[in-house]
C-alpha positions in Angstrom: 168.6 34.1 75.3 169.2 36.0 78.3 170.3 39.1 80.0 172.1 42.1 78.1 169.7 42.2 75.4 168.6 45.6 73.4 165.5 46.0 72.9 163.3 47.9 70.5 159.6 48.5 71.6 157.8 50.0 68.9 154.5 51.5 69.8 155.8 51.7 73.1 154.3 54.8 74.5 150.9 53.2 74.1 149.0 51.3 76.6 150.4 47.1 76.2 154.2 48.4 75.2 154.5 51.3 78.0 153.5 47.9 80.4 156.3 45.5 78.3 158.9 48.3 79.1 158.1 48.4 82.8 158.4 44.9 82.8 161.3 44.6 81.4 162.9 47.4 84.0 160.9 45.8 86.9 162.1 41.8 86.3 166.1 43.4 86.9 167.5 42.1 83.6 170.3 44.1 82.5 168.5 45.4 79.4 168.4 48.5 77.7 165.5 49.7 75.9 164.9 51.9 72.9 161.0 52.9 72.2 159.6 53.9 68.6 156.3 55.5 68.8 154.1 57.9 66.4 152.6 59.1 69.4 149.6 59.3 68.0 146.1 60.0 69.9 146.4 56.5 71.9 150.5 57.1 72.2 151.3 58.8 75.7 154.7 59.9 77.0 153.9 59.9 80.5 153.2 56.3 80.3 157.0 56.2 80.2 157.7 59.0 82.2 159.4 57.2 84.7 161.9 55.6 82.8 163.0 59.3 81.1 166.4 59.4 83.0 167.2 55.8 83.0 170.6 54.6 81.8 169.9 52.5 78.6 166.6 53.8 77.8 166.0 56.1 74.5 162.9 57.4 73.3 162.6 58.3 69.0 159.4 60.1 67.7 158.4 58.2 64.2 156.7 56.4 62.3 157.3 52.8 61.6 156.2 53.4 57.7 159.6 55.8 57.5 162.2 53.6 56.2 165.2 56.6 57.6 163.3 56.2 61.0 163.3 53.0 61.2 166.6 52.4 60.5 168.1 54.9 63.0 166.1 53.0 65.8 166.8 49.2 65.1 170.5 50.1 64.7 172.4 47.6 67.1 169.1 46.1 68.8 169.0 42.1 69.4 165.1 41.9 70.0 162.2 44.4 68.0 158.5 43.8 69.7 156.4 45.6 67.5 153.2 46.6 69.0 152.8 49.8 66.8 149.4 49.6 65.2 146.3 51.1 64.9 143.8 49.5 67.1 139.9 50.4 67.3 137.8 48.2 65.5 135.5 50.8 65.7 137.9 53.6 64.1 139.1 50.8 61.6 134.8 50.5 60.2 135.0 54.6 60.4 138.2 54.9 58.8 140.0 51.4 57.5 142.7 53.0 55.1 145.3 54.3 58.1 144.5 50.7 59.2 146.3 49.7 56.2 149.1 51.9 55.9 150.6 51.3 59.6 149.5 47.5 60.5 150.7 46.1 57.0 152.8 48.9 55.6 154.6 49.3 58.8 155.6 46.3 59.6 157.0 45.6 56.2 159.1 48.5 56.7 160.2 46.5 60.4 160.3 43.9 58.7 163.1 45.0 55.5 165.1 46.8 57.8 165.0 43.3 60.0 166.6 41.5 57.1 169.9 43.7 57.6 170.2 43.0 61.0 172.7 39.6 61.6 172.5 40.3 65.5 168.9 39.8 65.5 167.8 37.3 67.9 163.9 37.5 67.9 160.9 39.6 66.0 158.2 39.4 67.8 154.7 40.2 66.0 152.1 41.4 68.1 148.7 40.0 66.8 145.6 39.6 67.8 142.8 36.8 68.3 140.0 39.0 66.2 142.4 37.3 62.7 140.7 34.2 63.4 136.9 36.0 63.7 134.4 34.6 65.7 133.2 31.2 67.4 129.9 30.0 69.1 131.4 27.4 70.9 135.0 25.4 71.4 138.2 27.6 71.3 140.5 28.7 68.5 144.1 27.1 68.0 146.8 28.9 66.4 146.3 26.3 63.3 142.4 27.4 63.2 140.9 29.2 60.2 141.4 32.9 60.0 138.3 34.8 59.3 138.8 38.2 60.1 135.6 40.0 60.1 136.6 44.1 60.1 139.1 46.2 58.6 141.6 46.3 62.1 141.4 42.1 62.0 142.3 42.0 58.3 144.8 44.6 59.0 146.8 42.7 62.1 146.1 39.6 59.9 148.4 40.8 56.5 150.8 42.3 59.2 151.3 38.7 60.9 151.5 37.5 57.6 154.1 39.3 56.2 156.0 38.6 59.3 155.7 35.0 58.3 156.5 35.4 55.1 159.5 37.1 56.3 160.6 33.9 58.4 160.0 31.4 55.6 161.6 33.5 52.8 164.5 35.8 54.2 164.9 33.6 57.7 163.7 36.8 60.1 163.4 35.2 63.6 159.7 35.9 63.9 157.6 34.9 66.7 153.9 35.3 65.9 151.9 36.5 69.3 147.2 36.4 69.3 146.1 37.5 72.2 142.7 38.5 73.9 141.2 41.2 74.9 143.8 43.0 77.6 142.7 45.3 80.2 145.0 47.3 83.1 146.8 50.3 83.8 147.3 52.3 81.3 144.8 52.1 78.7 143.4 54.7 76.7 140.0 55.5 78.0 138.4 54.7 74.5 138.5 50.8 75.5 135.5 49.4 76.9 136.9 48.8 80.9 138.3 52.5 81.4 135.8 54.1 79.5 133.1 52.7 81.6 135.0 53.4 84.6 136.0 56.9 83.9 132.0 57.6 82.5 130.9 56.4 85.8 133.5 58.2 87.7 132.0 61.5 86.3 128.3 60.2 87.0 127.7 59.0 83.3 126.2 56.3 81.5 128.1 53.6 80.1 127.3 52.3 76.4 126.7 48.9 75.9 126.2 47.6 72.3 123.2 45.5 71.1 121.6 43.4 74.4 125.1 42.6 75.5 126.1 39.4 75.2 128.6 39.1 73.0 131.6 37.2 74.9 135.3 38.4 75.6 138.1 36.3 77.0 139.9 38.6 78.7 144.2 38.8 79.7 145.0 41.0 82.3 148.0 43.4 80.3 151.1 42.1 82.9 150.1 38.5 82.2 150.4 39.7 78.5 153.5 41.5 79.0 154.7 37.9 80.8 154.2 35.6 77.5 156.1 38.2 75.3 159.0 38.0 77.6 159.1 34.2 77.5 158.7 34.2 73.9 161.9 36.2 73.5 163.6 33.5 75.0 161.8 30.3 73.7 159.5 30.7 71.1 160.0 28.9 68.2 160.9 31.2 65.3 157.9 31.3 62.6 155.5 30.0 65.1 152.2 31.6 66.2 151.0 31.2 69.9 148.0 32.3 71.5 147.8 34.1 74.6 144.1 33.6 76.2 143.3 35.1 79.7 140.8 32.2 80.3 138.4 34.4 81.8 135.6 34.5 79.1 132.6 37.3 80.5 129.6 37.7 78.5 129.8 42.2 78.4 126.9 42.6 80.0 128.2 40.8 83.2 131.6 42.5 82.5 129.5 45.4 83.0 127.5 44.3 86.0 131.1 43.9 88.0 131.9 47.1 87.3 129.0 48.9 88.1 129.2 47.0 91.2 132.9 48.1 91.9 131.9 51.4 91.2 128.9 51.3 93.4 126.2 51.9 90.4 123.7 49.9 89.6 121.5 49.0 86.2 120.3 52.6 85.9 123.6 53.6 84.8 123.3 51.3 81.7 122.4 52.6 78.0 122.3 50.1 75.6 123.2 51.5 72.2 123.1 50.6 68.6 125.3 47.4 68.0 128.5 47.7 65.6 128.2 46.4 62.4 129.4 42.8 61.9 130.3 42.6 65.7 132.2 39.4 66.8 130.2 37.4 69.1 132.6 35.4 70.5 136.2 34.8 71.1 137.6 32.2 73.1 141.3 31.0 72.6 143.0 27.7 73.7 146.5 28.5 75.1 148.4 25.0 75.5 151.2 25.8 73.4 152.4 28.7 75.0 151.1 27.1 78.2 153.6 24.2 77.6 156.6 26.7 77.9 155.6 27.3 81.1 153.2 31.0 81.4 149.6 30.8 82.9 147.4 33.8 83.8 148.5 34.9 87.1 145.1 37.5 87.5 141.4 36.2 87.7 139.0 38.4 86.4 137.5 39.8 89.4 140.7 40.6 91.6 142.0 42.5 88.3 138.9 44.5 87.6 139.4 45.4 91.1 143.2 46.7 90.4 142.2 48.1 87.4 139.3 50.4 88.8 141.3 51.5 91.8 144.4 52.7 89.3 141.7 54.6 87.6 140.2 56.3 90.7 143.9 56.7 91.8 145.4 57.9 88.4 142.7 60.9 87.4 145.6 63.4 86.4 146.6 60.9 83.6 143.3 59.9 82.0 141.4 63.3 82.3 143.3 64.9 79.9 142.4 61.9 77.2 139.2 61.6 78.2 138.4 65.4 77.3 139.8 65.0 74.0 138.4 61.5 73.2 135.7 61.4 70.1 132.1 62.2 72.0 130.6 59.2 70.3 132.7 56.4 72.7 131.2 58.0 75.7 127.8 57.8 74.3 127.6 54.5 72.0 129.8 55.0 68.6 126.8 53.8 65.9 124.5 56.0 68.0 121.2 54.8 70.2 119.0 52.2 69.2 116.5 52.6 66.2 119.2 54.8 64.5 119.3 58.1 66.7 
């Protein structure tokens, strides 16, 4: 598909799509880039502060459920990446219904305006692996049941769905993208990686739910940022692909390396109250996308490393979201164990 391409990021100001715009900038294609975001508690404009006076790039304030919104910012783009969503599995139990409205409203809206655009050459749907639920053992394909198991899943899941529909019925170029858990730069300290980091920066306690062991695979958020890219140019429209990190961590050992990084030890641990219906395991097989050529460039334990010294190295940037994050992350979300 090549160089020259207009892009619109939506959700772009967050923590993957600020990383897919650097990308973009860093690889030297001759693109120009136009973000959408909501900026919404996890949407940051100094993520993108660098890229402020660059020719080509444009930033809009919206929402991607505004239909005049959305239409002013897909006007003359070639490629929409939609990453806008609400995220937190834990918000989405608290508080499903704006899970609704922006992960399956909003990307209807996309996906309307999408229909009047002839010079679209790819929609990419950014999913993720939680639609399929959880698995004890083997890995999920992208033709394996989907089970969601909390309101975010189900939410990502109609969202994907519609954009499938879309394909099939109106013949929007939709690429379907399920990835792992991501981790990096950039993240809002809510997740599980900079919120330990950033509570043991400040001589905290990190929460860890139940005993521990449920399993994450996780994809460092440039290798992430890498499949997307090659899907613009050779994904097959109205097909799904998994991205997997191959690096599955039970989160107790994922907590273990970071204490270590951090120079902690167990005494820094809490173990909290577990989340209702949590996911015990996810563990995704990658071949297809593997077959186009990506792999996971970053092993766990050299990313972790990256990841903490950005953190230690980036304090004016997640200070001020740490201060206004909700108390309960910091200290386990369902509260401590036995209910308190």
């Amino acid at each position: 598909m090549g160089k020259g391409l207009h892009y619109l990021v939506t959700g772009g100001a967050g923590f993957i799509g600020s990383n897919f715009v650097r990308l973009l900038y860093q690889s030297g294609e001759n693109v120009s880039v136009r973000v959408l975001d909501k900026l919404t508690y996890s949407g940051n404009l100094a993520n993108l502060k660098e890229f402020e006076t660059r020719a080509g790039y444009e930033f809009i304030k919206g929402d991607i459920c505004d239909e005049g919104v959305v239409r002013k910012a897909m006007d003359g783009v070639n490629v929409v990446v939609n990453f806008a969503a609400e995220v937190s599995v834990d918000r989405s139990i608290d508080d499903p219904q704006s899970f609704l409205k922006t992960d399956i409203v909003g990307v209807y809206t996309l996906l309307q305006q999408a229909r009047q655009l002839p010079a679209l050459k790819r929609f990419i749907q950014i999913s993720t692996d939680e639609v399929y639920g959880h698995i004890l053992e083997g890995s999920f394909h992208e033709a394996s049941e989907l089970k969601p198991r909390n309101p975010y899943a189900a939410s990502k899941l109609g969202g994907e769905r519609l954009a499938y529909s879309f394909f099939e019925t109106y013949g929007v170029p939709a690429v379907i993208t399920r990835a792992s858990n991501n981790y990096g730069p950039y993240a809002y300290p809510e997740k599980v990686i900079p919120l330990f980091i950033t509570n043991l920066a400040d001589g905290g306690t990190v929460p860890v739910f139940g005993a521990g062991r449920q399993v994450r695979d996780w994809l460092y958020v440039e290798d992430h940022c890498r499949a997307i890219r090659l899907l613009v140019d050779r994904g097959v429209n109205g097909d799904v692909y998994n991205v997997g990190g191959s690096q599955e961590c039970e989160n107790i050992e994922l907590t273990h390396k970071l204490l270590a990084l951090m120079g902690k030890d167990e005494r820094s641990i809490k173990f909290v109250q577990d989340r209702p219906g949590h996911d015990m395991r996810y563990s995704l097989d990658s071949s297809k996308l593997q077959r186009l050529g990506w792999a996971p460039q970053q092993d766990l334990s050299s990313g972790l490393k990256k990841t903490v010294d950005w953190y230690l190295q980036h304090e004016d940037w997640w200070r001020p979201l740490k201060n206004k994050l909700d108390p309960r992350y910091s200290k386990g979300f369902w509260g401590e164990k036995g209910g308190k």
